[in-house]
C-alpha positions in Angstrom: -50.2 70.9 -13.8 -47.1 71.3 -15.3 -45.2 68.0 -16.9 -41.7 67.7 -18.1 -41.4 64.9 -21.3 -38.2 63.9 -21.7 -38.0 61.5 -24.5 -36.6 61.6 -28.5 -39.9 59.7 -29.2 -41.2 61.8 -32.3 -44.5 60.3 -31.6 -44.7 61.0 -27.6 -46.2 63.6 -28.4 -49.1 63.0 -30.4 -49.2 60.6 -27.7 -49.9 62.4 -25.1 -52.3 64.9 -26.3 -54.3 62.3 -27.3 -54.1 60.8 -24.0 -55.1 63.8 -22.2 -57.7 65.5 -25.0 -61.0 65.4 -22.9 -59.9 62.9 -20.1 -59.5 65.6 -17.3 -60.3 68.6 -15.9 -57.2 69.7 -15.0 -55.4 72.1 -16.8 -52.4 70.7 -17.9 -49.2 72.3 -19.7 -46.6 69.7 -21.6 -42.7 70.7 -22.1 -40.7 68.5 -24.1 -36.9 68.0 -24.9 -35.9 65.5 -26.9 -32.6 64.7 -25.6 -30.3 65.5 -22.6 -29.2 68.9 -23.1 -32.4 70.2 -23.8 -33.9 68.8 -20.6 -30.4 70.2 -18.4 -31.5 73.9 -19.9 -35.5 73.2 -19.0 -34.7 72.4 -15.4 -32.1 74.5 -15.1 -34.3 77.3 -15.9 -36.9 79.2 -14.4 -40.0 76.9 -14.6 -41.4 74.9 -12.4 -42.6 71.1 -13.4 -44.8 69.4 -11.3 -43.8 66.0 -12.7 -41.7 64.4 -15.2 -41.7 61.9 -17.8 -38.6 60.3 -18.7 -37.9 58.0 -21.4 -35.4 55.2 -20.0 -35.0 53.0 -23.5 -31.6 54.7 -24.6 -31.0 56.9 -27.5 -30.1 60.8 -26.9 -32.3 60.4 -23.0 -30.3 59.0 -20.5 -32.7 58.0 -18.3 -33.5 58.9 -15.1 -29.7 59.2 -14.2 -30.4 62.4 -16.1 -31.6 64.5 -12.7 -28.0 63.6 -11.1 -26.5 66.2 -13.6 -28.8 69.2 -12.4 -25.8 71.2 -10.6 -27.9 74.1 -8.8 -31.1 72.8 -8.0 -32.8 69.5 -7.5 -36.2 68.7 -8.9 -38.6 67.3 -6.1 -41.1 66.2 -8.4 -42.6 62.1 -9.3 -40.8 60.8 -12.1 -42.5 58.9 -14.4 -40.4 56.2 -16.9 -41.6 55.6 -20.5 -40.9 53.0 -22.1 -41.4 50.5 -24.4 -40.7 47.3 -22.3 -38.3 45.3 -24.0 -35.8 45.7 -21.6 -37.0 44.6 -18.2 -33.8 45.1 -16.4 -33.5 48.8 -17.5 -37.3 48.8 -15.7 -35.7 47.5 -12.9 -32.9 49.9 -13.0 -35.9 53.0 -13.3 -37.0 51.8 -10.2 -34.0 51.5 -8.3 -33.1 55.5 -9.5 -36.5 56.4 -8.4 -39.3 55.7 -11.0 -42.6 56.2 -9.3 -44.0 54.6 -11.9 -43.7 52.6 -15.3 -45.9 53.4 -18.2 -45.8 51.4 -21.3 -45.5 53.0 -24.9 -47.4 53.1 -26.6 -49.6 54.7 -24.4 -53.2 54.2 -23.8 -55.4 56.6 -22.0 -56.8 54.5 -19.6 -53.5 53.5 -18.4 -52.0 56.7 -18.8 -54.9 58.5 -16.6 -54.9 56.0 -14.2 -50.8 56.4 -13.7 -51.6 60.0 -13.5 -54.3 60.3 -10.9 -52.2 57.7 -9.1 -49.0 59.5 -8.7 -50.6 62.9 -8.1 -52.9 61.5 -5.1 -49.6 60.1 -4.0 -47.6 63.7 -4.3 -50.4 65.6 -2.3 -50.9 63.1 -0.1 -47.3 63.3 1.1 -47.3 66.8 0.5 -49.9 66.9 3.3 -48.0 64.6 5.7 -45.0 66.7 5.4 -47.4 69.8 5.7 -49.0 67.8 9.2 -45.0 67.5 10.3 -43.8 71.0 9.9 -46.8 71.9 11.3 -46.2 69.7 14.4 -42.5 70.7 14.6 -43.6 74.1 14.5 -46.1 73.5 17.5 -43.6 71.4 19.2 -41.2 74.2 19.1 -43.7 76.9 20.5 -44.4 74.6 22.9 -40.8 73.9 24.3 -40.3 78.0 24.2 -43.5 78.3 26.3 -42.4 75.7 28.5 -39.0 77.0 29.1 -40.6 80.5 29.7 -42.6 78.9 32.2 -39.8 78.0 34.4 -37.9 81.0 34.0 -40.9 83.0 35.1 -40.9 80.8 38.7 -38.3 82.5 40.5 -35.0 80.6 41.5 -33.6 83.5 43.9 -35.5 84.6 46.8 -34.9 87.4 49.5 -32.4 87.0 51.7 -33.5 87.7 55.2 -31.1 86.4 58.4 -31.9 82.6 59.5 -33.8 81.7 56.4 -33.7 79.2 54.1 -35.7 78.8 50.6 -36.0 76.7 48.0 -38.5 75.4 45.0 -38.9 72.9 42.5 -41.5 72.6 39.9 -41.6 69.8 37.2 -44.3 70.0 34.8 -45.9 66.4 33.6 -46.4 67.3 30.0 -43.8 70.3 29.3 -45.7 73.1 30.5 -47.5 72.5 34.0 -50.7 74.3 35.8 -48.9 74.3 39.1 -46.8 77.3 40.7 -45.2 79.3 43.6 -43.7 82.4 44.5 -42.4 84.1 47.3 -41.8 87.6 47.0 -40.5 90.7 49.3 -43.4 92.7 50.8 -41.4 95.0 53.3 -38.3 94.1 55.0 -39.7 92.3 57.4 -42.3 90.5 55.9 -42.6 87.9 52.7 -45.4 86.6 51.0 -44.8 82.4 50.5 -47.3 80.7 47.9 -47.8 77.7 46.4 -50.7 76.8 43.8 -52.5 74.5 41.7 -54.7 75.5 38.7 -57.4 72.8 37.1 -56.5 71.0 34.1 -53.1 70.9 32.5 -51.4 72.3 29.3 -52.2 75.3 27.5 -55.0 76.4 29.1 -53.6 75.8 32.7 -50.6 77.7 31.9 -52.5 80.8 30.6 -54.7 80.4 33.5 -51.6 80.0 36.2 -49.7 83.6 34.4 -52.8 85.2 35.2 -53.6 84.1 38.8 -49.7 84.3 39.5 -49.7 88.4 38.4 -52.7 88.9 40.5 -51.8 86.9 43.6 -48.1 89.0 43.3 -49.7 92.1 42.9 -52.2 92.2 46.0 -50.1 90.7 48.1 -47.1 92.9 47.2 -49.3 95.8 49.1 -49.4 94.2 52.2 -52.8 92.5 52.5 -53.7 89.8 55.0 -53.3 86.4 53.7 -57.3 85.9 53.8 -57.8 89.8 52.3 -55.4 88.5 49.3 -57.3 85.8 48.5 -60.9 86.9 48.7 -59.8 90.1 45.9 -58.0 87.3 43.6 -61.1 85.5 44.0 -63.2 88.6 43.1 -60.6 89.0 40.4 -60.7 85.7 38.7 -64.5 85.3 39.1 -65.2 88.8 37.4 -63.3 87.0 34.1 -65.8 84.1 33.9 -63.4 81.3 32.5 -65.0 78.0 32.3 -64.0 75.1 33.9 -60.9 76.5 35.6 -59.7 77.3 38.9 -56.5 77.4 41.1 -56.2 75.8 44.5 -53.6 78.2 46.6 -52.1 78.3 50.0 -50.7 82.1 51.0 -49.2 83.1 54.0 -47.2 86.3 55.2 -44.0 85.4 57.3 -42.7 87.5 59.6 -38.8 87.1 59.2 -38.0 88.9 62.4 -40.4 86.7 64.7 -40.4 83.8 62.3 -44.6 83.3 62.7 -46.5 82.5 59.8 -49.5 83.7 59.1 -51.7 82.0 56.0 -55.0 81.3 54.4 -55.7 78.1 52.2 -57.9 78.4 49.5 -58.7 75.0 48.7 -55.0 73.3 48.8 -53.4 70.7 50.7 -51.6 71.8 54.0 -48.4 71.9 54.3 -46.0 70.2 56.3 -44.3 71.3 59.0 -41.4 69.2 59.6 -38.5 69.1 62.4 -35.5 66.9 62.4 -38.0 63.9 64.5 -41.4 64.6 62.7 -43.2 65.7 59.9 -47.0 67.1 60.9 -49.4 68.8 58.7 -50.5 72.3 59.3 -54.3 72.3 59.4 -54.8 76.4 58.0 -58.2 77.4 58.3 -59.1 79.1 54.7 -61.7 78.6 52.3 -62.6 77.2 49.4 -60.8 77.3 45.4 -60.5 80.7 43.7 -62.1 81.2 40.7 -65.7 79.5 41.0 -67.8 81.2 43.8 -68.1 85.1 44.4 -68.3 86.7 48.0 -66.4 83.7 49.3 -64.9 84.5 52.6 -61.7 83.0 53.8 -60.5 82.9 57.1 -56.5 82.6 58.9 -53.9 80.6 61.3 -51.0 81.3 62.4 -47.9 79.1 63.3 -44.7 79.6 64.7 -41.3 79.0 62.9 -39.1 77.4 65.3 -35.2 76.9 64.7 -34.6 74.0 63.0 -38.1 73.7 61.7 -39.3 73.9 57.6 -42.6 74.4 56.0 -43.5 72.3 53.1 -45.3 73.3 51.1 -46.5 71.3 48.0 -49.3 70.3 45.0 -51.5 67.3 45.0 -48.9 65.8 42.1 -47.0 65.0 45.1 -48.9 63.0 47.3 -50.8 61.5 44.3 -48.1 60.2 42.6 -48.5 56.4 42.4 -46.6 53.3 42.5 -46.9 50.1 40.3 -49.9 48.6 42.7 -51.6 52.0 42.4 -51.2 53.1 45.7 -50.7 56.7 45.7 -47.5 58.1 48.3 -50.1 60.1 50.6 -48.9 62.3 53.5 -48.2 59.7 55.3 -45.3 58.6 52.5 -44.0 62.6 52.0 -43.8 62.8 55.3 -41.2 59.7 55.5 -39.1 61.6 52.5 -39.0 64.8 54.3 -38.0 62.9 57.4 -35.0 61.2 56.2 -33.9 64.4 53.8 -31.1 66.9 54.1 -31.6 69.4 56.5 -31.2 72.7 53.9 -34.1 74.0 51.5 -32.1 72.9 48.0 -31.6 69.5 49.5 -35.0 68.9 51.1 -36.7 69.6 47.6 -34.4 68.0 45.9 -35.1 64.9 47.7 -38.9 65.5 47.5 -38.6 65.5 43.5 -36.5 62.7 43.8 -38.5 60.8 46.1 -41.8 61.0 44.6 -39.4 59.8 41.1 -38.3 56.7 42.9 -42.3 56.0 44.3 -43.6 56.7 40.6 -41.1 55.2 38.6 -43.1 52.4 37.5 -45.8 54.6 36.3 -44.0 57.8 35.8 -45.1 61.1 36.1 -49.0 61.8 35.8 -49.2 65.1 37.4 -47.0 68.2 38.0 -44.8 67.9 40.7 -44.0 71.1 43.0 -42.5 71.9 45.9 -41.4 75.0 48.0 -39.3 75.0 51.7 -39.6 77.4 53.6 -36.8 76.5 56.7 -35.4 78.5 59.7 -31.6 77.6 60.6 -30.1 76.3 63.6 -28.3 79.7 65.9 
């Protein structure tokens, strides 16, 4: 420990050594000036003080007004007022200027140690709180990247094909959310829709959902059945043995010429299929969630598109959600939204996000909230 004495006391010293002879363990180094411009050439130097003791009685020390004349750096050390106590309202004034303590001259060790040990616990204890925040900022900041990767990964544009209509939403509960969808270009004719749900939230989801999102891409970009597509993931995300997590997925291929659907469910709730009268779920056969059982086999459905109709697809943080009387909306409840929405994509998810916001808003969000629409226009 390094300590600054700033004080035209000829007997500080002597003081101070005698203070300190035998009553630590710490290695400590004094530097003393003895009036102002002495201390302004210590500070403004190169060393470094770990605290400072400042005599505030008058004389050639200014007191603690002293560190306001440093011009090119500022000392972020405890200060420390001597003095000899006859003047409480220069005591008051140390205070006010930033004393951290008061220590009496002269000095006895007891007092002095105790003021010592004191102050110092204080500085590393705040040293370690500001070390916990910028830690915390730091993490906070990773955090917000991550989560703003997240999104931009989840694609916003999707293929164009004649008489269709797409759109997504995903709103994570905590920043960066488990759920996610794609829907991707296999051939010109064909694309593969998906929507999907992995255990847990956070972190570990999100690592989880870039993995099963690349694989899910990846064998269905070559063309596989929905049921083939899920079985390899499976086989995939099995092999890799991660505890405790898992991803619920519906998959289907869509025919753009002949608008039928053809899909697999590997654990996740049906989607809706929803006309401008009625909103009724699609009951696809499938299988159970990926990433728990080997050898599982999945099976298929198929459904046609007609004009006019949309496929919802959505997560559980949907239909969950609940209100103030913790009632949860149910299909029964998206089905209503859907029902009274816009007839496009954007504004059918739109009002999905924002109806399940309106349900919820007593209890906010407790789980990710994502949606995708599949819809075939009127001729």
């Amino acid at each position: 420990m390094h300590i600054l004495v700033i004080d035209d006391d000829p007997a500080i010293r002597d003081d101070l050594e005698r203070c300190l002879a035998g009553a630590t363990t710490r290695a400590v180094t004094l530097s003393f000036a003895a009036d102002d411009t002495a201390a302004l050439g210590l500070l403004h130097g190169e060393a470094r003080f770990d605290l400072a003791m400042v005599s505030i009685d008058g004389g050639a020390v200014s007191g603690l007004g002293l560190f306001k004349r440093l011009l090119e750096r500022s000392l972020r050390v405890p200060r420390i007022a001597l003095t000899d106590g006859r003047d409480i309202g220069r005591v008051r004034s140390a205070f006010t200027e930033g004393a951290a303590e008061i220590l009496l001259k002269p000095l006895r060790t007891d007092d002095f140690i105790a003021t010592l040990t004191r102050v110092m616990e204080r500085v590393e204890r705040r040293r370690r709180d500001w070390r916990e925040r910028a830690a915390y900022s730091a993490l906070r900041r990773e955090l917000d990247i991550a989560a703003d990767m997240q999104q931009r990964v989840l694609p916003h544009r999707f293929p164009a094909r004649d008489g269709l209509d797409v759109a997504a939403v995903m709103r994570p509960a905590h920043g960066i959310g488990g759920d996610f969808y794609d829907v991707f270009a296999i051939d010109e004719r064909r694309l593969g829709v998906l929507i999907a749900d992995v255990s847990g939230k956070g972190i570990p989801a999100a690592f989880y959902m870039a993995i099963a999102s690349t694989a899910l891409r990846s064998v269905g970009m070559t063309g596989a059945a929905p049921a083939d597509c899920l079985a390899e993931v499976n086989e995939f995300l099995v092999q890799r043995d991660i505890p405790g997590m898992f991803v619920s997925v519906f998959y289907a291929v869509l025919d753009t010429r002949e608008f039928t659907l053809r899909a697999s469910n590997a654990g996740h709730p049906p989607p809706l299929l929803a006309d401008a009268q009625a909103a009724r779920e699609f009951a696809c056969a499938g299988g159970t969630v990926l990433g728990i059982l080997a050898d599982v086999t999945f099976t298929e459905s198929e459904i046609a598109i007609a004009a006019g109709d949309a496929l919802v697809l959505y997560t559980d943080g949907v239909t969950e959600a609940i209100d103030a009387a913790r009632a949860p909306l149910g299909v029964d409840g998206l089905a209503g939204i859907v029902r009274g929405a816009p007839p496009d994509a954007a504004g059918l998810v739109a009002e999905i996000a924002a109806g399940v916001g309106r349900f919820a808003a007593d209890v906010g969000q407790r789980d990710d909230v994502t949606a995708v629409v599949v819809a075939r226009r009127l001729p």
